[in-house]
N, CA, C and O atoms as a CHARMM CRD file, in Angstrom:
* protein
*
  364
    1    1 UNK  N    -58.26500  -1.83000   8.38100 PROA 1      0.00000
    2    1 UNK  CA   -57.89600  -2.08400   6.99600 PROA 1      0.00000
    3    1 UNK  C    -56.75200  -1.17700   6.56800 PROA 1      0.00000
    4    1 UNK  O    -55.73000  -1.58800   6.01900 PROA 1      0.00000
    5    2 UNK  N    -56.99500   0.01600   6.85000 PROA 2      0.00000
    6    2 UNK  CA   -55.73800   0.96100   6.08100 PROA 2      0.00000
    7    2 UNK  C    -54.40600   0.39800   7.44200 PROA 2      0.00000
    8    2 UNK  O    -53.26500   0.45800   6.98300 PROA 2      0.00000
    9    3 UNK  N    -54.45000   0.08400   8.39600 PROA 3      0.00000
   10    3 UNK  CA   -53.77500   0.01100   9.57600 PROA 3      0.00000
   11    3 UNK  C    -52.75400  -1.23300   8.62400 PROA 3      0.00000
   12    3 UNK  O    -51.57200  -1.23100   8.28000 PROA 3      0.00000
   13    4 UNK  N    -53.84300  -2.17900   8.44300 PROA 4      0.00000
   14    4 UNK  CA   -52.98400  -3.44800   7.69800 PROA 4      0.00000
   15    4 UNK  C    -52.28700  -3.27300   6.67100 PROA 4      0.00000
   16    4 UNK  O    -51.18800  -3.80100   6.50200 PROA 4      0.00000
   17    5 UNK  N    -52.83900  -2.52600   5.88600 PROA 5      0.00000
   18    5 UNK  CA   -52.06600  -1.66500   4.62000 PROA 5      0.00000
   19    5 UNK  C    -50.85800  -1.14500   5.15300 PROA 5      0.00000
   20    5 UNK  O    -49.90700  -1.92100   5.25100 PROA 5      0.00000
   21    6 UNK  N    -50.73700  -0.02700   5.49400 PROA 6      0.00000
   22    6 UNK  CA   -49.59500   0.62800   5.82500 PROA 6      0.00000
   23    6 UNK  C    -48.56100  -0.01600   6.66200 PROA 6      0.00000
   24    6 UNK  O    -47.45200   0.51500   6.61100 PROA 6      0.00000
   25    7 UNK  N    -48.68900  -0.99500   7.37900 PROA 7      0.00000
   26    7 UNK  CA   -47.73500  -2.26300   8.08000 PROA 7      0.00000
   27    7 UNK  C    -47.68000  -2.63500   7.32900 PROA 7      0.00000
   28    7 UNK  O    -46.48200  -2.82500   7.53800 PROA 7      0.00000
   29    8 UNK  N    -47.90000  -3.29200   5.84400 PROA 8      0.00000
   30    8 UNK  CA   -47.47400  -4.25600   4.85000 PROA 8      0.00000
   31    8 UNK  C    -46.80000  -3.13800   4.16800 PROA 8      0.00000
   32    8 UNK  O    -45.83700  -3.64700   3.59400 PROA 8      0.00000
   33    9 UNK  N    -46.82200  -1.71300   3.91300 PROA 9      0.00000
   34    9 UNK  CA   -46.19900  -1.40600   3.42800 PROA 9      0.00000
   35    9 UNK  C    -44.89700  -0.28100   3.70700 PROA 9      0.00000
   36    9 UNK  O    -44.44200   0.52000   2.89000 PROA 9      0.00000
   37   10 UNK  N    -44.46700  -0.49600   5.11800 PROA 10     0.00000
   38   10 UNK  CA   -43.81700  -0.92400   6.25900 PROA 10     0.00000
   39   10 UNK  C    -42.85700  -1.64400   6.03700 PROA 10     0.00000
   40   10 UNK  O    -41.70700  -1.28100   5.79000 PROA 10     0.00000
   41   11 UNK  N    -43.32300  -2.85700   6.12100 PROA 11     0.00000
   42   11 UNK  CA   -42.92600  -4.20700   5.92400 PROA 11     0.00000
   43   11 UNK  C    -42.27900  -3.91100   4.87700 PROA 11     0.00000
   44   11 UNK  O    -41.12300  -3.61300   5.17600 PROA 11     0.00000
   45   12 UNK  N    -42.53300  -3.83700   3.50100 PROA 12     0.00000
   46   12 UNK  CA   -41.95200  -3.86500   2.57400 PROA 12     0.00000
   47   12 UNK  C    -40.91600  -2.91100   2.04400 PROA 12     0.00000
   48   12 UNK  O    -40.32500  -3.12000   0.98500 PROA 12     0.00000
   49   13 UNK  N    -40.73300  -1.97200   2.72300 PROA 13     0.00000
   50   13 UNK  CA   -39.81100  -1.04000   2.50000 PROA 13     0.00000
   51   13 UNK  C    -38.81300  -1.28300   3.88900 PROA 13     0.00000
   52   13 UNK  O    -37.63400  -0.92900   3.86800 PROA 13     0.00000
   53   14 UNK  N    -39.27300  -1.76000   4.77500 PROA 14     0.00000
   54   14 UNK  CA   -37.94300  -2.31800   5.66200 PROA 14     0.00000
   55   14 UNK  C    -37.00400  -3.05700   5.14400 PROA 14     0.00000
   56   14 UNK  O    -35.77400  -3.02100   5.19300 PROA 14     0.00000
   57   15 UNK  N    -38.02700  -3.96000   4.46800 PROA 15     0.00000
   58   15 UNK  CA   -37.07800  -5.48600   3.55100 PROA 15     0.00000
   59   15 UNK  C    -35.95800  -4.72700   2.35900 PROA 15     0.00000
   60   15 UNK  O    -34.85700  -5.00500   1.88400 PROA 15     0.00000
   61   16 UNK  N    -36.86600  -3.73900   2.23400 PROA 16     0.00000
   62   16 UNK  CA   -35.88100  -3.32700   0.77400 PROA 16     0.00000
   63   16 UNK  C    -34.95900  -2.51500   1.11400 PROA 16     0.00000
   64   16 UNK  O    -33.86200  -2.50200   0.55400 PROA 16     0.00000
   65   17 UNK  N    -35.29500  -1.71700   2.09800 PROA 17     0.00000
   66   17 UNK  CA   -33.94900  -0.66500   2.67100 PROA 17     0.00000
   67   17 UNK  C    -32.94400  -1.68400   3.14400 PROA 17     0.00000
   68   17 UNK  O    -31.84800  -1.54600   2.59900 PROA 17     0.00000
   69   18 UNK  N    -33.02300  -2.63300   3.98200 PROA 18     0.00000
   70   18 UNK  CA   -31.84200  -3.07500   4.85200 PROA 18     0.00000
   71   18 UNK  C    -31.57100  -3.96300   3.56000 PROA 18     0.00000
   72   18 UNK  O    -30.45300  -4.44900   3.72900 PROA 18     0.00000
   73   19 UNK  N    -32.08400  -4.38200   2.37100 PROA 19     0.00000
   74   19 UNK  CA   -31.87600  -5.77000   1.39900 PROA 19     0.00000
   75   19 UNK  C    -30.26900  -4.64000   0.27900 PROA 19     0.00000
   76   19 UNK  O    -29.40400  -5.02700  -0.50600 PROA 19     0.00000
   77   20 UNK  N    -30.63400  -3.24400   0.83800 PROA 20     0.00000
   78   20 UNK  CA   -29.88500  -3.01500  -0.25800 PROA 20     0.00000
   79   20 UNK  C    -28.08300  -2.05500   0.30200 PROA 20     0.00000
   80   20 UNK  O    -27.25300  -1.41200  -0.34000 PROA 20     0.00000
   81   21 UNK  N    -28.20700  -2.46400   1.79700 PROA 21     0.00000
   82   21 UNK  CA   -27.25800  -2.55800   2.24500 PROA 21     0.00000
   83   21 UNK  C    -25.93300  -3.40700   2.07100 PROA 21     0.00000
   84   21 UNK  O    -26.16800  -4.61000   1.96700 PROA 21     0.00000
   85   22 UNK  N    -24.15700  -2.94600   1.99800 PROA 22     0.00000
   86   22 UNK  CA   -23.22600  -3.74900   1.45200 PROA 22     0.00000
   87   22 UNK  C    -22.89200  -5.37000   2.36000 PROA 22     0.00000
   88   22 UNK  O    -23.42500  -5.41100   3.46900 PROA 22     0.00000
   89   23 UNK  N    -22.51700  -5.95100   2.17300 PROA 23     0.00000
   90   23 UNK  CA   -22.16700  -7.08700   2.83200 PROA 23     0.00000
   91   23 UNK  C    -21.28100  -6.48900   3.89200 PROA 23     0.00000
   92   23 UNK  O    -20.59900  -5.55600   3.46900 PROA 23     0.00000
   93   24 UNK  N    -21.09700  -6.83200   5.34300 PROA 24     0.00000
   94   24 UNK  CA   -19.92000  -6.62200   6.37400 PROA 24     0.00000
   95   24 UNK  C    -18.93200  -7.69100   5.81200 PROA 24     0.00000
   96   24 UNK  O    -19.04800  -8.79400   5.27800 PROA 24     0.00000
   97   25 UNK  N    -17.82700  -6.80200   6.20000 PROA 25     0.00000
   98   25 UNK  CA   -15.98800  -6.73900   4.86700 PROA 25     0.00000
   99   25 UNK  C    -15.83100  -8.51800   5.95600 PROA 25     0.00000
  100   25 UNK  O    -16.17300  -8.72000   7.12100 PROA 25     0.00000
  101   26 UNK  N    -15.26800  -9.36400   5.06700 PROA 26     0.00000
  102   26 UNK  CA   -15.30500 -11.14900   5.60000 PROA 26     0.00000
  103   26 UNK  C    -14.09500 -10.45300   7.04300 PROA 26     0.00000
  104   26 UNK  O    -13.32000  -9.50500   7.17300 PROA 26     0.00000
  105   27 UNK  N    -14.49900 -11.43100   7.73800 PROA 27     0.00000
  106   27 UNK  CA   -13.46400 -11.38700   9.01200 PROA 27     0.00000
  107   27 UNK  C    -12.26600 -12.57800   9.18900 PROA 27     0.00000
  108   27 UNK  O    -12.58700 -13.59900   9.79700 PROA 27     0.00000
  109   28 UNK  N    -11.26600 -12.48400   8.80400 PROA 28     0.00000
  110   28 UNK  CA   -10.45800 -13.51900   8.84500 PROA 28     0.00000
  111   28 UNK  C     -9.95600 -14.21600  10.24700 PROA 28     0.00000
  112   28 UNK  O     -9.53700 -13.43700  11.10300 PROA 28     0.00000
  113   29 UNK  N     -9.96300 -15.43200  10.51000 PROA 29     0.00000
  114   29 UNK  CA    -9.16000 -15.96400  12.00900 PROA 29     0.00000
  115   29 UNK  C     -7.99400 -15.56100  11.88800 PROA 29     0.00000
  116   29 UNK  O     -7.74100 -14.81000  10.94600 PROA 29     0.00000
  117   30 UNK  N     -7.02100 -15.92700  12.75100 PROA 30     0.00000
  118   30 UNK  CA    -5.59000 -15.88100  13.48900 PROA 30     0.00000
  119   30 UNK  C     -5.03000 -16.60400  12.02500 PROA 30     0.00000
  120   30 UNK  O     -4.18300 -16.00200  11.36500 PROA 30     0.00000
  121   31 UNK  N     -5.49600 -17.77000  11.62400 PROA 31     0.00000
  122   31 UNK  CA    -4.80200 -19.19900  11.03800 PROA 31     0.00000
  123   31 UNK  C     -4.61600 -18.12700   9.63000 PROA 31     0.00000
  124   31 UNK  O     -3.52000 -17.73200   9.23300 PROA 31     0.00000
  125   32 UNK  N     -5.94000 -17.77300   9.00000 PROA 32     0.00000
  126   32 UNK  CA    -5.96800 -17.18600   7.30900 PROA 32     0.00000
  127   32 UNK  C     -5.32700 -16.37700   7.70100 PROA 32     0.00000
  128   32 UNK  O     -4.34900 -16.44000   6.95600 PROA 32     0.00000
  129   33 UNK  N     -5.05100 -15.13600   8.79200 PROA 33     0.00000
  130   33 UNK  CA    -4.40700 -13.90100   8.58500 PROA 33     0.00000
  131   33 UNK  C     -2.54000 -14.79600   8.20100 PROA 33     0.00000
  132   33 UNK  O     -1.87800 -14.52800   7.19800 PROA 33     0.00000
  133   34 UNK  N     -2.22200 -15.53000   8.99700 PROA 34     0.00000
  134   34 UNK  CA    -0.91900 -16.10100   9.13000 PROA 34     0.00000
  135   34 UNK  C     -0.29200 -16.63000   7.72000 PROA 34     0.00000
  136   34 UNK  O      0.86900 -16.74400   7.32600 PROA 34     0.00000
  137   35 UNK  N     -1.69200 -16.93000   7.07100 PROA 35     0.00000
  138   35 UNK  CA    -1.30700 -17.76500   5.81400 PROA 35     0.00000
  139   35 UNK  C     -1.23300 -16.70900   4.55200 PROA 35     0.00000
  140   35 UNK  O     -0.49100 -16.77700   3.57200 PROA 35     0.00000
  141   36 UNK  N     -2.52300 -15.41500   4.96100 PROA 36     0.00000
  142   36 UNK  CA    -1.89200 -14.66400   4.15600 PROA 36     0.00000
  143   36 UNK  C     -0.26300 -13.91900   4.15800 PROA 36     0.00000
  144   36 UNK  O      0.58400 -13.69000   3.29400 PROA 36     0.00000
  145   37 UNK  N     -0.32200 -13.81200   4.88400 PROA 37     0.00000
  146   37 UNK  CA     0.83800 -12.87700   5.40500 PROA 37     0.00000
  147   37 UNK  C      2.60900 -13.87100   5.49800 PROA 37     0.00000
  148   37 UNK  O      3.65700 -13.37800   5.91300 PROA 37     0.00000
  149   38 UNK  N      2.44700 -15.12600   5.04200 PROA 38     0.00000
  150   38 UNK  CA     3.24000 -16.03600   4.62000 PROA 38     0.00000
  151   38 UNK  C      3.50000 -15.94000   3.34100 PROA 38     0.00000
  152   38 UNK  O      4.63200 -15.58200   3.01600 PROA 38     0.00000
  153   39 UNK  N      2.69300 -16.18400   2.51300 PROA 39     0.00000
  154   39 UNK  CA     1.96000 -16.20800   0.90300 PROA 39     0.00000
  155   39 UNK  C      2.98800 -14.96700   0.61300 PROA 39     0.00000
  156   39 UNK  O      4.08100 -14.88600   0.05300 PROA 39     0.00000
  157   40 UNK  N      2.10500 -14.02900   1.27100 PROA 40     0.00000
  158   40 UNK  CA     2.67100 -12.56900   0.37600 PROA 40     0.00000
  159   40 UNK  C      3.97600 -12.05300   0.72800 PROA 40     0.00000
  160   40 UNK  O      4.46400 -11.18400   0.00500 PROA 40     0.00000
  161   41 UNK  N      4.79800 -12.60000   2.04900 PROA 41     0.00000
  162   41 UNK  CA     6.41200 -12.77100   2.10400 PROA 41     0.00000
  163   41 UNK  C      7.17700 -13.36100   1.17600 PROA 41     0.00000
  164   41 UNK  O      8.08800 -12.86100   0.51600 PROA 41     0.00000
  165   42 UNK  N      6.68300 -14.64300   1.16200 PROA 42     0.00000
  166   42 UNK  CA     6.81100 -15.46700   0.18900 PROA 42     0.00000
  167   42 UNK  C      6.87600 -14.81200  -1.13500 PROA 42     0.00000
  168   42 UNK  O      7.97200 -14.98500  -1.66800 PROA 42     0.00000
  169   43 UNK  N      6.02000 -14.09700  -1.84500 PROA 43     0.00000
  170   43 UNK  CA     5.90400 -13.63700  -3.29100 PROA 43     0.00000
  171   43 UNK  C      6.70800 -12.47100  -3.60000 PROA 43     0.00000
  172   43 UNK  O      7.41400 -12.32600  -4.59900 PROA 43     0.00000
  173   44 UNK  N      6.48700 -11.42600  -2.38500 PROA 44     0.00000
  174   44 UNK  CA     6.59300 -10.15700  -2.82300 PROA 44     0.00000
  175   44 UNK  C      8.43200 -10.18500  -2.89600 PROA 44     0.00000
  176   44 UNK  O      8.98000  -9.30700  -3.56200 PROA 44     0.00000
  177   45 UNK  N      9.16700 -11.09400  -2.27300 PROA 45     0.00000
  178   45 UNK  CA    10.72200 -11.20700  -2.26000 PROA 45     0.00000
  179   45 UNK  C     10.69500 -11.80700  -4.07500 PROA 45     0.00000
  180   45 UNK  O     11.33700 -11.22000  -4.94700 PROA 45     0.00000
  181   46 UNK  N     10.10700 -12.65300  -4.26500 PROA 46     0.00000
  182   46 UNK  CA    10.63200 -12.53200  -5.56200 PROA 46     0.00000
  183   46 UNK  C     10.09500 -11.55000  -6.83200 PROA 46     0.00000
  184   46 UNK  O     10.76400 -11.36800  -7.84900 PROA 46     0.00000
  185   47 UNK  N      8.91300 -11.01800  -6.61300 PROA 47     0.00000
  186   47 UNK  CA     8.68100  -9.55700  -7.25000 PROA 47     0.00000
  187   47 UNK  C      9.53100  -8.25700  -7.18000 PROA 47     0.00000
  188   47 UNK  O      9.68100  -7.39900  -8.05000 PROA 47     0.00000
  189   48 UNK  N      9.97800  -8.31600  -6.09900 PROA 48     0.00000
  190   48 UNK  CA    10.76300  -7.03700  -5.81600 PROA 48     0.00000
  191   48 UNK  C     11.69700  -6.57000  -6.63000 PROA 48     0.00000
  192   48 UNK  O     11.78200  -5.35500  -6.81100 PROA 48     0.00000
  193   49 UNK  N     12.59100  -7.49900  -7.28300 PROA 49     0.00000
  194   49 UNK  CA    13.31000  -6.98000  -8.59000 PROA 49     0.00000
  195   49 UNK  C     12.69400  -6.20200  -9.27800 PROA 49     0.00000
  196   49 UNK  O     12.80300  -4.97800  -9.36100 PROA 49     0.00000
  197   50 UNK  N     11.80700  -7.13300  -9.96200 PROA 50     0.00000
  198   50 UNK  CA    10.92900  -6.79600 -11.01900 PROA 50     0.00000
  199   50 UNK  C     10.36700  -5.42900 -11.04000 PROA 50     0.00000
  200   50 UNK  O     10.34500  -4.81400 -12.10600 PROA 50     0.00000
  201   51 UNK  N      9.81300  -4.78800  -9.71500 PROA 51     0.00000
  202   51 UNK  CA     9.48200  -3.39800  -9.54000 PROA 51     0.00000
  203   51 UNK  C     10.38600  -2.83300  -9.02400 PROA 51     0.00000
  204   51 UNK  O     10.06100  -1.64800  -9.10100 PROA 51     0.00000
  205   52 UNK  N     11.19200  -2.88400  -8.60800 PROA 52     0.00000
  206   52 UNK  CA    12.04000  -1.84300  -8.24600 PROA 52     0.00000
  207   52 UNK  C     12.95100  -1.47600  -9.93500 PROA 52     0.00000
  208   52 UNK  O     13.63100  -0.45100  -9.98100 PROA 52     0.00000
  209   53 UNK  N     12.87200  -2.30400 -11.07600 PROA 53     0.00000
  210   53 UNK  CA    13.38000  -1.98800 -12.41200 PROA 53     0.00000
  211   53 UNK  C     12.45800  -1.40200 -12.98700 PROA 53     0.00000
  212   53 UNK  O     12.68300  -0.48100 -13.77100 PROA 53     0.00000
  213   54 UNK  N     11.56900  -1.71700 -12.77800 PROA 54     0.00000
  214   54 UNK  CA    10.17200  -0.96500 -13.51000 PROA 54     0.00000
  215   54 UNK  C     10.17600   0.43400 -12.59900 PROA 54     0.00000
  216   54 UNK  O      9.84700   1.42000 -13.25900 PROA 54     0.00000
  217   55 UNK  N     10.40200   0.62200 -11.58800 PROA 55     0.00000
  218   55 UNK  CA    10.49800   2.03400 -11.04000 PROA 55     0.00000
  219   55 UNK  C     11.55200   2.81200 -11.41600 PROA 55     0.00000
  220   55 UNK  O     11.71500   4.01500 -11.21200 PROA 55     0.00000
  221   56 UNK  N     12.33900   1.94100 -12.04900 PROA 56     0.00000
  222   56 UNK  CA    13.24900   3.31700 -12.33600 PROA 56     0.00000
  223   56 UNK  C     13.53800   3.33600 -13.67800 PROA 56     0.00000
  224   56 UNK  O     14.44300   3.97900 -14.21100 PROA 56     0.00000
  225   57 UNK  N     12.79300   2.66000 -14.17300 PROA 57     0.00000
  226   57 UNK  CA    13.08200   2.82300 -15.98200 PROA 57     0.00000
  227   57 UNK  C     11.92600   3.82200 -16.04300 PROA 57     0.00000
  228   57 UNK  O     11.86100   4.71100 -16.89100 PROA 57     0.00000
  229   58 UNK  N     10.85800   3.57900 -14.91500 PROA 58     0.00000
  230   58 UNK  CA     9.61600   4.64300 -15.23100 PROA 58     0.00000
  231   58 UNK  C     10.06800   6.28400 -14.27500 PROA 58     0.00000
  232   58 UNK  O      9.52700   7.38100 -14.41700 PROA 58     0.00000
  233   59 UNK  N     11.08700   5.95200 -13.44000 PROA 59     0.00000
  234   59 UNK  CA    11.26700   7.59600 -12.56900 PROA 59     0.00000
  235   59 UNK  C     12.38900   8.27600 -14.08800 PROA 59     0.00000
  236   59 UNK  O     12.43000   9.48100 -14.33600 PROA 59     0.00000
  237   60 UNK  N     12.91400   7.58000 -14.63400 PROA 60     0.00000
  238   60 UNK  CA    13.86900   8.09300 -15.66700 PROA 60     0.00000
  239   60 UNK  C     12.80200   8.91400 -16.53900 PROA 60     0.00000
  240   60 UNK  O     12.94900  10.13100 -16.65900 PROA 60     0.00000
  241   61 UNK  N     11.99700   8.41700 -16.99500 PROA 61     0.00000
  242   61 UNK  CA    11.04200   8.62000 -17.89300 PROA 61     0.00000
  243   61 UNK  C     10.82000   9.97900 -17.83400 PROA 61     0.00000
  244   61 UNK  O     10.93100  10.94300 -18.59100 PROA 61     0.00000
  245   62 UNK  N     10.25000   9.62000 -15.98900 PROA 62     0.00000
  246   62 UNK  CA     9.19400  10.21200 -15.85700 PROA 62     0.00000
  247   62 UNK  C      9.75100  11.94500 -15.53900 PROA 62     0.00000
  248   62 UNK  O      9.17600  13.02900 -15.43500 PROA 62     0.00000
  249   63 UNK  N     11.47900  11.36500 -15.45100 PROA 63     0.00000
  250   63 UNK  CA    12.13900  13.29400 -15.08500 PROA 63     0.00000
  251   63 UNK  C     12.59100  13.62900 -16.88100 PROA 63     0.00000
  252   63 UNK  O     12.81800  14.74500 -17.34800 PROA 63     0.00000
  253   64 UNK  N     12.61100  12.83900 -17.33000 PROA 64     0.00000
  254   64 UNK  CA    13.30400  13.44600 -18.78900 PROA 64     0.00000
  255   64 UNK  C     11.60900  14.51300 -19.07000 PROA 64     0.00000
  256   64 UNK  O     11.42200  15.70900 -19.28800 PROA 64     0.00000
  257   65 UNK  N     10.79700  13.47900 -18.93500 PROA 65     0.00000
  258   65 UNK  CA     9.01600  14.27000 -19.79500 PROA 65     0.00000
  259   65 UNK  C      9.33900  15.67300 -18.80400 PROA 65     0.00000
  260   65 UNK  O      9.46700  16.84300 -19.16400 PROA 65     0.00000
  261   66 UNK  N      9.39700  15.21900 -17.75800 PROA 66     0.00000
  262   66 UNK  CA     9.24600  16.70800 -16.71500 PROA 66     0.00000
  263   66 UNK  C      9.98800  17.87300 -16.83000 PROA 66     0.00000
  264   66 UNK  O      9.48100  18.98200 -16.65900 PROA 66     0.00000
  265   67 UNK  N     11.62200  17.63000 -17.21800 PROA 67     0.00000
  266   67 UNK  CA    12.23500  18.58100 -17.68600 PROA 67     0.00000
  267   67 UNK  C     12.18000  18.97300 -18.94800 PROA 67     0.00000
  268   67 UNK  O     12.37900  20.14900 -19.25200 PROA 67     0.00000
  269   68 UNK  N     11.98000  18.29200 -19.59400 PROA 68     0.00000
  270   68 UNK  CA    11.40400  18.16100 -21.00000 PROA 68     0.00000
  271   68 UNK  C     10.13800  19.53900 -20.67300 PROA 68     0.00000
  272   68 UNK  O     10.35900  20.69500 -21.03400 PROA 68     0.00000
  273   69 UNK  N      9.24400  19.24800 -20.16700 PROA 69     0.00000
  274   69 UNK  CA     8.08300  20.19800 -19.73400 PROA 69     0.00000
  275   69 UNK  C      8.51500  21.84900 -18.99200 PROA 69     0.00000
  276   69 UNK  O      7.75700  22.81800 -19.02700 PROA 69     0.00000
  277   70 UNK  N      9.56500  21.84300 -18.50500 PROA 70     0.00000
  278   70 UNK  CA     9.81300  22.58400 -17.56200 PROA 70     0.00000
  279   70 UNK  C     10.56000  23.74400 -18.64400 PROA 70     0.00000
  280   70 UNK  O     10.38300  24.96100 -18.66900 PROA 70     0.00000
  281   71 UNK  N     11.37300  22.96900 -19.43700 PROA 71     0.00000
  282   71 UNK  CA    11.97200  24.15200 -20.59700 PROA 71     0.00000
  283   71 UNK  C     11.76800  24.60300 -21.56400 PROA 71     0.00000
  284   71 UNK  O     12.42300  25.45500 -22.16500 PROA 71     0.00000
  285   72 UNK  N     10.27500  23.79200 -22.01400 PROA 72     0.00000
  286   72 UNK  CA     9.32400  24.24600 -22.80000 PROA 72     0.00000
  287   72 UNK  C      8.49700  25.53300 -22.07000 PROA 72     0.00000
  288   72 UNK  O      7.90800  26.36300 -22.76300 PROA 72     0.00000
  289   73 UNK  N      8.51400  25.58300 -21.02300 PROA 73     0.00000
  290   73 UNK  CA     7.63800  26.65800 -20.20700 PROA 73     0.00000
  291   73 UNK  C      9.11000  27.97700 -20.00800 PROA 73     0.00000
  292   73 UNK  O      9.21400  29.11300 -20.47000 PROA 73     0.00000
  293   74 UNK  N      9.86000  27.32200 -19.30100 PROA 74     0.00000
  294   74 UNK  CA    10.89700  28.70500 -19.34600 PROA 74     0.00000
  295   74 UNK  C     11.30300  29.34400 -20.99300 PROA 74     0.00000
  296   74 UNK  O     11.33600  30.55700 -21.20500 PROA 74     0.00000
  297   75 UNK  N     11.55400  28.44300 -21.92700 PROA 75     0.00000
  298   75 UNK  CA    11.67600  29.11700 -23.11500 PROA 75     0.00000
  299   75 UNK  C     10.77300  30.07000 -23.06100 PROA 75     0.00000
  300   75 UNK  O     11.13900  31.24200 -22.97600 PROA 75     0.00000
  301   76 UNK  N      9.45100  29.73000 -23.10000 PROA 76     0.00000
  302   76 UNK  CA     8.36400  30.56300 -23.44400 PROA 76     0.00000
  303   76 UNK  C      8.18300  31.96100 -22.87600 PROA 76     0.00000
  304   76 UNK  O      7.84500  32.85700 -23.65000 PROA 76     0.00000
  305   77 UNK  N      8.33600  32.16400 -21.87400 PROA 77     0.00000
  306   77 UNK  CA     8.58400  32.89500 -20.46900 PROA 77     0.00000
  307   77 UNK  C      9.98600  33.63300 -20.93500 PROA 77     0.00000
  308   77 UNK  O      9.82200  34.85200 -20.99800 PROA 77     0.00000
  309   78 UNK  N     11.02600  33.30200 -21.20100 PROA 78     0.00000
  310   78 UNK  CA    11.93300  33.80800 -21.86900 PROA 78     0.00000
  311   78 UNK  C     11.89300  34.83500 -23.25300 PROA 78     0.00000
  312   78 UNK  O     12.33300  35.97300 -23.42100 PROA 78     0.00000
  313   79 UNK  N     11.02800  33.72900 -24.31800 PROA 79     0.00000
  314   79 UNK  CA    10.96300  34.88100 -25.33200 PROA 79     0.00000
  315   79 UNK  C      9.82400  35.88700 -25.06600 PROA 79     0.00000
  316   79 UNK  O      9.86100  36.91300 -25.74500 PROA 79     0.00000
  317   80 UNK  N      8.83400  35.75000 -24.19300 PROA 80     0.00000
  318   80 UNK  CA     7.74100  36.91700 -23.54100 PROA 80     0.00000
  319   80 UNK  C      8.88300  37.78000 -23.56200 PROA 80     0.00000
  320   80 UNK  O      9.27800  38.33000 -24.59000 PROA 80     0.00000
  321   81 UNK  N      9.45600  37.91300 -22.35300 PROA 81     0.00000
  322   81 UNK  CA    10.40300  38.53800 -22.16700 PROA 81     0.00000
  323   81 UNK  C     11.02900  39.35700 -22.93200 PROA 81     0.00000
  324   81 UNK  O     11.06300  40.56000 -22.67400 PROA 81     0.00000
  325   82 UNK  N     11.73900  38.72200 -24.20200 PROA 82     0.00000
  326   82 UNK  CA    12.32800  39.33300 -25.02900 PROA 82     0.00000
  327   82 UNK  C     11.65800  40.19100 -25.71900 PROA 82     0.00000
  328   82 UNK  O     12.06000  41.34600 -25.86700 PROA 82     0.00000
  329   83 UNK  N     10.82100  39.85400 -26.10700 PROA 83     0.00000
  330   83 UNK  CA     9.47800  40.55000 -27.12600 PROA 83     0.00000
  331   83 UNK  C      9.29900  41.61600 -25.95300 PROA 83     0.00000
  332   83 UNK  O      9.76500  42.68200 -26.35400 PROA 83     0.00000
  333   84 UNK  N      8.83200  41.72700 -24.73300 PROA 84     0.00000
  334   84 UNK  CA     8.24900  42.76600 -23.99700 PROA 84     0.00000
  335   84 UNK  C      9.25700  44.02300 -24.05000 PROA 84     0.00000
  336   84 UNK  O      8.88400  45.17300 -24.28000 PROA 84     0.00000
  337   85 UNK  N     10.95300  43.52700 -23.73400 PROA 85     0.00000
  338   85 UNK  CA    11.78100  44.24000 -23.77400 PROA 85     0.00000
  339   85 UNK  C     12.06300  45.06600 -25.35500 PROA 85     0.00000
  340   85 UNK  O     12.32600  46.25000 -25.56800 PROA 85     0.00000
  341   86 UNK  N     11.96900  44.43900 -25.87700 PROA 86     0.00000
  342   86 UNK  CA    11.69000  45.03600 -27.68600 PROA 86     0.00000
  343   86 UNK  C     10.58800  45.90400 -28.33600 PROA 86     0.00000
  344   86 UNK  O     10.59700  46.63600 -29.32600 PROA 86     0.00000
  345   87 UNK  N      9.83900  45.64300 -27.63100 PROA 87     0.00000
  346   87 UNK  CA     7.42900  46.19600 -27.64700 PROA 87     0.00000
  347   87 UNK  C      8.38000  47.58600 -26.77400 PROA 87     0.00000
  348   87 UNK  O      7.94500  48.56400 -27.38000 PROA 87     0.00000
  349   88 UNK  N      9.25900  48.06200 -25.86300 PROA 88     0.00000
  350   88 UNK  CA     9.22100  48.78500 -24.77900 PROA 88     0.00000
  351   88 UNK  C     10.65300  49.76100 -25.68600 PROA 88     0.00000
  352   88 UNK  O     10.39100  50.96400 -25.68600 PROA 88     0.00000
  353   89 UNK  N     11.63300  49.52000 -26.19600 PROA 89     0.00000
  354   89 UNK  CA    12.51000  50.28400 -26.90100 PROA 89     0.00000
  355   89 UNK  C     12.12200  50.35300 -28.06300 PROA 89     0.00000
  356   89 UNK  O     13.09000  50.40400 -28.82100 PROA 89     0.00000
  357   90 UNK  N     11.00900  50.38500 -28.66600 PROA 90     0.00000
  358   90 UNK  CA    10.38900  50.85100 -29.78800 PROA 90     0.00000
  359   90 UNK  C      9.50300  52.17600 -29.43000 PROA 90     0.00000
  360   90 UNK  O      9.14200  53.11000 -30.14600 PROA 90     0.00000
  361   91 UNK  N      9.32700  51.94500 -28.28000 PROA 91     0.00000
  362   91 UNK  CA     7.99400  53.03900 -27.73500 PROA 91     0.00000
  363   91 UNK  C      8.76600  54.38800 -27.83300 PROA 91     0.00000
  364   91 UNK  O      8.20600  55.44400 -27.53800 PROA 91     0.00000
């Protein structure tokens, strides 16, 4: 009796461990890999404008914020500076 028990509950935790495992990733043939890989020749030539303008309206951006950032930090660092040199010919 307990023998039957504990195999049913066995059983039931086998089912649920392997039930909650991910799906294996789909495997494509020769034919779908070909068709993807057509498709996305196909597309990505006429996208390519499109991001390569969007990359550089966003790298422009993205060096103005940065220097923008960079001389906000040296100012700062600068007037330390000044102040330390001033804190030091007062002494």
């Amino acid at each position: 009796m307990k023998l039957t028990k504990f195999l049913i509950i066995v059983f039931i935790a086998g089912c649920l461990w392997t039930g909650c495992t991910e799906d294996p990733p789909p495997a494509l043939s020769y034919k779908d890999r070909e068709v993807i890989d057509s498709l996305f020749r196909a597309k990505v030539d006429t996208l390519r404008p499109l991001y390569d303008s969007l990359c550089v309206v966003r790298t422009d951006s993205m060096v103005k914020r940065n220097v923008d950032s960079i001389m906000q930090v040296r100012l700062g660092e600068i007037e330390r500076y000044l102040e330390r040199i001033k804190a030091e010919e007062n002494q």
